[in-house]
C-alpha positions in Angstrom: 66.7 162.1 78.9 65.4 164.9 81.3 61.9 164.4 81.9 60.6 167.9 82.7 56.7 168.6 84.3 55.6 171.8 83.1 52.7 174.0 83.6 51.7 176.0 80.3 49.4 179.5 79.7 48.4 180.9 76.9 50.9 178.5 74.5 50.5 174.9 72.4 52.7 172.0 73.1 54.3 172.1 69.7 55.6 175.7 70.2 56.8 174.8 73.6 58.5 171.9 71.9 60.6 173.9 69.7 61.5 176.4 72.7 62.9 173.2 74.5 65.0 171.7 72.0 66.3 175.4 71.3 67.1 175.7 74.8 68.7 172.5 74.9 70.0 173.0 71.6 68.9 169.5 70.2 66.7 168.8 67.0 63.0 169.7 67.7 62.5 166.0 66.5 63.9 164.8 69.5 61.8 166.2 72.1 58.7 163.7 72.8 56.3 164.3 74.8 52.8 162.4 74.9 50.0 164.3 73.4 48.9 167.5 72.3 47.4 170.0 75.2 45.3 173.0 74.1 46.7 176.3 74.1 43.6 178.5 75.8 44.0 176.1 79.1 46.5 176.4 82.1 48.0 172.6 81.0 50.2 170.3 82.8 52.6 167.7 81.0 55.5 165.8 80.7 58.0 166.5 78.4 61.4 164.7 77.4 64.8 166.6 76.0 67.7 164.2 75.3 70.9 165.2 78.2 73.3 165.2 75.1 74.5 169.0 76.3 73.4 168.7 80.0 71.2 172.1 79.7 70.5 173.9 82.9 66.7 173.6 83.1 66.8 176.1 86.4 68.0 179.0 83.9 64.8 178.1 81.3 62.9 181.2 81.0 60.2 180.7 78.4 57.4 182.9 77.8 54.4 181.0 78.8 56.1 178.2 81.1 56.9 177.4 84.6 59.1 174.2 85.4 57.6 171.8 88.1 59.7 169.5 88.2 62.9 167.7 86.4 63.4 163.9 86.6 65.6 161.4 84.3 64.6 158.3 82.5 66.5 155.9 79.8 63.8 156.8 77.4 62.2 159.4 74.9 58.6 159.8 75.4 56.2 159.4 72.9 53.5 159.9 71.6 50.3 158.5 73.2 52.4 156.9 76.1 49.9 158.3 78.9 46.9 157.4 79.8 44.6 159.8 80.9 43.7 163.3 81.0 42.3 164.9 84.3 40.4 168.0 83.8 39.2 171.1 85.9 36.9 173.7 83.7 34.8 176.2 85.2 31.6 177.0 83.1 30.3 180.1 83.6 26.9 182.2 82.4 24.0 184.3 83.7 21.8 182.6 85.9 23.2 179.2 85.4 21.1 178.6 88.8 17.8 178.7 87.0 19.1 175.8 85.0 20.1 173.3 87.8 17.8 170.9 87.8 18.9 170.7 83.8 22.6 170.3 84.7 21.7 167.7 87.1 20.4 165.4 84.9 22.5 166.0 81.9 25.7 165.1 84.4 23.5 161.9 85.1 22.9 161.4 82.1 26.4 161.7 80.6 27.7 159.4 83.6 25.8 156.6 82.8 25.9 156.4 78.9 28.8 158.5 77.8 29.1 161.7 75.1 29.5 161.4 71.1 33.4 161.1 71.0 34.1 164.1 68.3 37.4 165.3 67.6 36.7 169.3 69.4 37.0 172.4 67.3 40.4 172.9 68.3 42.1 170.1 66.1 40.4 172.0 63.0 42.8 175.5 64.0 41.2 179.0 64.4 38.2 179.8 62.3 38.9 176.1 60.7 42.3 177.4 59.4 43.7 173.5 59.5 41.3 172.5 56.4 42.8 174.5 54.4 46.1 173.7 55.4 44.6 170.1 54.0 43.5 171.3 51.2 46.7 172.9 50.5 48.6 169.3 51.2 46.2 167.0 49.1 46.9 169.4 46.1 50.7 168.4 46.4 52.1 171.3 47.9 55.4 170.1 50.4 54.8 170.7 53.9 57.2 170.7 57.3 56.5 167.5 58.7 54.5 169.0 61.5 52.5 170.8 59.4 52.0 167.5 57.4 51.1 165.9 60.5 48.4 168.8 60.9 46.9 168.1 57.5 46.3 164.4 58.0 45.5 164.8 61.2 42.4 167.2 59.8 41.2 164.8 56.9 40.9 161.8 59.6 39.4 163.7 62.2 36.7 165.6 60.0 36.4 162.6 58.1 35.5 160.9 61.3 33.3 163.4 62.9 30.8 163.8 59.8 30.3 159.5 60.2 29.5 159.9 63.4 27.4 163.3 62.7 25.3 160.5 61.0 25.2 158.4 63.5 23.9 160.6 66.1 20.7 162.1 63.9 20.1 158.7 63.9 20.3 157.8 67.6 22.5 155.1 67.1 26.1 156.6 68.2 25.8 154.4 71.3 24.4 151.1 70.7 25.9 148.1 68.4 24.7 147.1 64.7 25.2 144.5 62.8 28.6 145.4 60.4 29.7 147.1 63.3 33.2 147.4 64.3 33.5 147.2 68.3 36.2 148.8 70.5 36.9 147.4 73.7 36.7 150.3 76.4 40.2 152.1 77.3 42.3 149.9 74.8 43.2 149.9 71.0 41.4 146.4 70.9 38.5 146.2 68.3 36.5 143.1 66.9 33.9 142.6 64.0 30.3 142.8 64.9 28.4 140.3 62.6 25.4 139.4 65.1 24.2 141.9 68.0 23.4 139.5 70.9 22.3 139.6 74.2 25.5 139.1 75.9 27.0 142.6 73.4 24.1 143.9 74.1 24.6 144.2 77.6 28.5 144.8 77.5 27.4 147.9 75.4 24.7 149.3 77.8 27.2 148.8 80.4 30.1 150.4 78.3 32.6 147.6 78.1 32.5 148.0 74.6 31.7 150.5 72.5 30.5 151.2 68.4 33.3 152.3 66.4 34.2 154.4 63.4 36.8 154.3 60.6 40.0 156.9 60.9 40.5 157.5 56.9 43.7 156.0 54.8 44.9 153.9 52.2 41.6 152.5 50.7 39.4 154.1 52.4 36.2 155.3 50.2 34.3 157.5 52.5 35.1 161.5 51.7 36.4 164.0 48.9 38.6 162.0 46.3 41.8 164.3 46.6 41.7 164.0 50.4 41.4 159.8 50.2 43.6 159.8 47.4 46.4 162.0 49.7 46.1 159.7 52.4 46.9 156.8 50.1 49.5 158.5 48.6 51.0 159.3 52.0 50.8 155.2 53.0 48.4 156.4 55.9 46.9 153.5 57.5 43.2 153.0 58.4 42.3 153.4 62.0 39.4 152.7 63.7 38.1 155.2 66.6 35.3 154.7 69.6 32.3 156.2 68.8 31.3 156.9 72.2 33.2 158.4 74.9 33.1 157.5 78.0 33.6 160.1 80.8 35.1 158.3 84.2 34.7 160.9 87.3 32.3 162.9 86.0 31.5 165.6 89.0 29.6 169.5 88.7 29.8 171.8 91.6 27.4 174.9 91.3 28.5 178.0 92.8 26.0 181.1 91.5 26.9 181.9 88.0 29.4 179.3 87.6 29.8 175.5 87.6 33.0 173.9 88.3 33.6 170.5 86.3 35.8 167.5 86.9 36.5 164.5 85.0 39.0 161.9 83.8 39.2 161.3 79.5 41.4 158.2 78.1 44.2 159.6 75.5 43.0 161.5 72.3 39.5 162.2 73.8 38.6 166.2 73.7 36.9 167.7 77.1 35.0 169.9 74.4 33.1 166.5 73.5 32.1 166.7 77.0 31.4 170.5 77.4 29.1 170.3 74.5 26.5 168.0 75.8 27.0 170.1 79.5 25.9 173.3 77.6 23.2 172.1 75.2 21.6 171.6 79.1 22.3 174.9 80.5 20.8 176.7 77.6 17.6 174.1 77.4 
């Protein structure tokens, strides 16, 4: 496989999929690359396009795309396979000075006990255009598999973010309960909690572990009927998701109307997460 580093404007990762595999002139199934970047973002990733034609990646000229760098590995790359996420945003507003003292302690804030970890608007399409698109599936209409992928991909997430909707009016988003399910920080591993005690209740405060929620499929109970009874149709298993997000690197440099952000996210976290709790301070 050619491993190829891209930098992408103005274009999603699936689109620049398919222009890769047409270049190559492969199956778009055979491209892997390791998660989904956003399109309204300068991005850089890896991607992976099998050498069964030996394509000339110096005569690539996709709309959108500039080519970094070309390596080779024995490997596809899949999904999930990095990480991290390192992220440069610049926020920007009217008299964002008057507000710094705000900002200041938000960042605090943020660094020491982490963000609600929602799925950001961006996995629900433009105006919310992937619900439908859910909608559509759970009735038993035939989708292309990435559009499939889109659907469940909706259900779970939305699913998701009203529990833990619920779970911040309450003020309990980052703290343990009893029935609890607990995710270890930065890995897949999760436990049941069935007694909060002192010792979980200090690996919690210090974010070594963290409450989590259920991703929806076969059995779950939790949502519309047609949507539950999709996933189960579709053999989608239940997942579990952190609750909490915690933000590594978290760093804010103010320059007049605009404040420069940096921060690291583990795989399938969203920056807008972040950006939400950054804002609610700047317009306190």
């Amino acid at each position: 496989h050619d491993y190829l580093w891209i930098e992408k404007t103005g274009t999603n990762t699936e689109w620049l999929a398919r222009q890769l595999a047409k270049f190559a002139d492969v199956p778009a199934r055979d491209i892997g690359y390791a998660g989904l970047k956003d399109r309204h973002a300068i991005t850089r990733q890896w991607f992976s396009v099998p050498r069964w034609n030996s394509p000339d990646w110096g005569a690539m000229d996709i709309a959108g795309a500039d080519l970094l760098d070309v390596q080779r590995h024995s490997k596809k790359l899949r999904r999930g396979a990095h990480r991290s996420n390192a992220f440069r945003i610049v926020m920007r507003g009217d008299h964002l000075e008057k507000h710094g003292e705000a900002l200041a302690g938000r960042i605090e804030a943020i660094r020491a006990l982490g963000v609600p970890n929602y799925f950001g608007e961006q996995r629900f399409g433009r105006g919310g255009a992937n619900l439908g698109l859910a909608d559509v599936w759970a009735n038993g209409k035939r989708l292309p598999r990435h559009k499939r992928s889109i659907a469940i991909s909706t259900i779970r997430s939305f699913l998701f973010n009203e529990a833990l909707d619920e779970r911040v009016r309450d003020g309990t988003w980052n703290v343990l309960l009893p029935g609890d399910t607990a995710n270890l920080d930065g890995t897949a591993s999760v436990f049941d909690v069935d007694e909060v005690d002192e010792e979980l209740l200090q690996r919690c405060a210090a974010m070594d572990v963290h409450p989590a929620g259920e991703l929806a499929g076969d059995g779950s109970d939790e949502g519309p009927a047609g949507w539950l009874a999709a996933l189960g149709k579709a053999r989608v298993d239940k997942g579990t998701r952190s609750l909490r997000l915690k933000v590594a690197g978290l760093a804010a440099q103010a320059s007049g109307d605009a404040v420069v952000l940096s921060f690291t996210l583990g795989r399938g976290a969203f920056a807008t997460a972040v950006l939400r709790e950054i804002a609610r301070a700047a317009s306190a």
